[in-house]
N, C-alpha and C positions, 0 to 999 in steps of 0.2 A: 440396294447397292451397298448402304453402309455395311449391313449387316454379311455380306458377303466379304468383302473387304476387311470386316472385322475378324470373321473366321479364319480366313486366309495367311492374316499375322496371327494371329493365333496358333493355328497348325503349322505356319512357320518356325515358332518360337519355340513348341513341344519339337520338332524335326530334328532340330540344330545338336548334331553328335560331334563323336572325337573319333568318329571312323575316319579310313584314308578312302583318299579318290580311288575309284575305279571305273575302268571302262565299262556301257551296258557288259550285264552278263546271265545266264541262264539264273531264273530265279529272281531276278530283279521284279519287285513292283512298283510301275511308275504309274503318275497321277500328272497330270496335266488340266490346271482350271485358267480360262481366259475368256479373253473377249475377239470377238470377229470383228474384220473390218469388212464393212460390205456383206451382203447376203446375195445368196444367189436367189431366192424366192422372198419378191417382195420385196419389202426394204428393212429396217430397225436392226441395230447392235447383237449381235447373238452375244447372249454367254454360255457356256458350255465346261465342260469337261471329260476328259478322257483318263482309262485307267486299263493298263495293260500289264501282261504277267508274262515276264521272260519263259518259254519255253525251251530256248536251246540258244545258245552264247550269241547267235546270229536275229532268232525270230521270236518274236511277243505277239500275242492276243491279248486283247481285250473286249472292251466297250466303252461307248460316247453318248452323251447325253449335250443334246443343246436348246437352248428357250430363245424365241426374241417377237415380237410384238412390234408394230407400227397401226401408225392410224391413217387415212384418206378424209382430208377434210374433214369437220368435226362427228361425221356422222356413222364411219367405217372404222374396226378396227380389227386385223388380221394378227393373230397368232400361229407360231409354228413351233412345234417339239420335237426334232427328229432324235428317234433313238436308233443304236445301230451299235453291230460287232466291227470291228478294225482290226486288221495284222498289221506288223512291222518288220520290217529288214533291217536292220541294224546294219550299215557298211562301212566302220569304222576297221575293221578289221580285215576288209577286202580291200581298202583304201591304206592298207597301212599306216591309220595316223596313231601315234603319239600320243595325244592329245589326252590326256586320262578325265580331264573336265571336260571334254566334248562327245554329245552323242549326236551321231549323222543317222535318220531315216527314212523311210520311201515305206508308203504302204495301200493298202486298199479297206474299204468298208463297204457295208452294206446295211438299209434298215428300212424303218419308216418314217415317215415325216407325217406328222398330226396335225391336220392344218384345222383351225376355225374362223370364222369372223362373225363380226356381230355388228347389228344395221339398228341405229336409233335417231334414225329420219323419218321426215313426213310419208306417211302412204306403206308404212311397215314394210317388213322384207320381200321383197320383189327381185329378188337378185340372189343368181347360184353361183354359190364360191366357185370361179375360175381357177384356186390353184389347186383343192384338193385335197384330201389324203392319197399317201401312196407309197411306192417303196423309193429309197432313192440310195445314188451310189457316189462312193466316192472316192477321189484317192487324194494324197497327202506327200509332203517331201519335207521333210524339216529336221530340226535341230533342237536339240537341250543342249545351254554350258552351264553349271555348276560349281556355285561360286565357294557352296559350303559340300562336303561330301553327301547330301544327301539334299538338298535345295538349290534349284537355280530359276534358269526362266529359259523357256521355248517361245520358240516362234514355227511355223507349218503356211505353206502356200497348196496350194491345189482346189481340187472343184469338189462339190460336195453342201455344204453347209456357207462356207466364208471363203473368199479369196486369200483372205490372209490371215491367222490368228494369232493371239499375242498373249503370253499370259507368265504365272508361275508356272516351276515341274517343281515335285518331289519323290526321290526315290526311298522304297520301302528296304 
C-alpha cells in the first residue's frame, strides 16, 4: 500500500503543468488509480485502475485493471483480478455545463474476473471455489474535477467490481 501510494505522489508531482483547463476532449488520455468501497464478489478493498483514450470529443475506450483479496477465518483466502475494456460518454457537453474542471460520465465494460482461493486447514482442500472465474459486466456513472489542469480526483458509482470507487485521475 505504501509503495502504491508512494507512486501516486510521485506521478502526481511529475504531472503538475502550466497548461490551461479544459473540458474532456478527443485525444485526451485519462488514468484513473483508486480504491473500492465494497465489492460485489466476496468481500476486501479493491484497488484498481482504469486508463481510457478520448476517441471523439464525446466517447473514450479503454481498460481496467482491479485486485482485492479477503480472508474466511484463518484458513480461506479468496482473491480476484478482474480485467476488462470500458467506454465512456462524456455529457459534459450534452449538459451544457461550463465547468472546464468538471468531467461528467456514464459507461459500460466488460472482462474477466480471475478468481482463486487457497484452503490451509485440517483435512486439505475439500472445497470448490463457489465464486469462479468468468466473465463479468459492468457499468459505471462518475465524475473527475480537476484541481491542477492535468490532476484531480474521481469518484464512479455503479455494478461491476465496487459500488463505489474513490481515487486520483490524471489526464495525459
Amino acid at each position: 500500500m505504501k509503495k502504491l501510494l508512494s507512486s501516486l505522489l510521485v506521478m502526481s508531482l511529475l504531472l503538475v503543468g502550466t497548461q490551461s483547463f479544459a473540458q474532456y476532449q478527443k485525444g485526451d488520455k485519462l488514468l484513473n488509480a483508486g480504491i473500492g468501497l465494497g465489492a460485489y464478489y466476496g468481500g476486501g478493498i479493491p484497488l484498481g485502475a482504469s486508463f481510457e483514450v478520448g476517441v471523439t470529443d464525446e466517447i473514450s475506450v479503454g481498460a481496467q485493471v482491479d485486485f482485492y483479496t479477503w480472508s474466511y477465518s484463518s484458513y480461506w483466502r479468496y482473491t480476484f483480478v478482474p480485467i476488462g475494456v470500458r467506454g465512456s460518454y462524456h455529457v459534459n457537453e450534452l449538459l451544457n455545463l461550463g465547468n472546464d474542471k468538471l468531467d461528467l460520465y456514464a459507461g459500460v465494460g466488460i472482462g474477466y474476473r480471475i478468481s482463486s482461493y487457497k484452503y490451509d486447514g485440517p483435512g486439505g482442500s475439500i472445497y470448490s471455489d463457489s465464486y469462479g472465474s468468468g466473465a463479468f459486466f459492468n457499468l459505471h456513472l462518475g465524475g473527475r474535477y480537476y484541481f491542477k489542469p492535468n490532476i484531480g480526483a474521481f469518484a464512479e458509482v455503479g455494478y461491476g467490481v465496487a459500488p463505489l470507487k474513490l481515487g486520483v485521475a490524471f489526464k495525459f
